[in-house]
N, C-alpha and C positions, 0 to 999 in steps of 0.2 A: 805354238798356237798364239794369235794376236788374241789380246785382251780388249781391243776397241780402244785404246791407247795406242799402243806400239806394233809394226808391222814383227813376221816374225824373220827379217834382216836386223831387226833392232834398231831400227830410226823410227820417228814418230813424223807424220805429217800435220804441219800445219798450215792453217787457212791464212793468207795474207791481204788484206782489202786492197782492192787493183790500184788505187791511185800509191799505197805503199810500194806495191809488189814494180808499178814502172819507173816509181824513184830508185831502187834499188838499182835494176836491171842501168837505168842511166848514172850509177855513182859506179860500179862495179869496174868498167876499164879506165875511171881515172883512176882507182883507187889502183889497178895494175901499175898504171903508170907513174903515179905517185912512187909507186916501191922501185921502178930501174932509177929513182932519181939518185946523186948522189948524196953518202949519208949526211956532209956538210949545209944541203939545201935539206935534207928532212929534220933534220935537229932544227931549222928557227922555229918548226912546228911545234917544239917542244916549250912548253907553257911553265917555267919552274914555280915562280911565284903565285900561278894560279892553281897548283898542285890538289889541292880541294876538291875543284870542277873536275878535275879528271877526265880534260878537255885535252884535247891535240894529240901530237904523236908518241909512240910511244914504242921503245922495242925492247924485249926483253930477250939477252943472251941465252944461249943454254946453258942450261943448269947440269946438273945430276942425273935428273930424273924429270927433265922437262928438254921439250926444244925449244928453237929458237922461234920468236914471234913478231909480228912488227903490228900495230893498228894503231890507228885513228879515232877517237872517238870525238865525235861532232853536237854541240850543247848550242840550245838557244841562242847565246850569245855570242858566238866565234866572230858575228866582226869587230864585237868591241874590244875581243880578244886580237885579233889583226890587227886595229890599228894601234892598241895599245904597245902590242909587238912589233911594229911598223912593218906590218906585211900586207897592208891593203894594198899598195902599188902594186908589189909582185906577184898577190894573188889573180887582182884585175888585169893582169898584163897578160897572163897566161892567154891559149888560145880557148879556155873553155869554157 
């Protein structure tokens, strides 16, 4: 039985305001395409000394008792994070 939280499939919906809800929908097939790149182009993605922000790419192997992950997590400042990574040219160069 739903509690007015949770369906009873066991997800819960949630409301997304439209202007969030069409940023996603339009990040969602770079972010596919981002993952067939190869791993050597997604690694510049990786930020080590900005390790903190917890900004860029990031993939985490299988474990034990986890699978395997890849994501991106996108903060305020990623272009200063690009240029400081000299990745504004190839970011800008893309077709997107």
């Amino acid at each position: 039985m739903a509690n007015g939280l949770f369906s009873d499939e066991l997800y819960m919906k949630v409301r997304y305001p439209e202007a969030l809800r069409s940023r996603v929908e339009k990040i969602v097939p770079l972010w596919r395409e981002f993952c067939t790149l190869e791993a050597s182009i997604k690694e510049r993605f990786v930020f080590p000394a900005d390790i903190t922000l917890d900004a860029g790419y990031r993939l985490r192997k299988r474990e034990e008792n986890a699978d395997s992950k890849e994501y991106f997590h996108i903060v305020e400042n990623m272009r200063a994070l690009f240029e400081k990574y000299s990745l504004t040219t190839f970011v800008e160069s893309t077709q997107y």
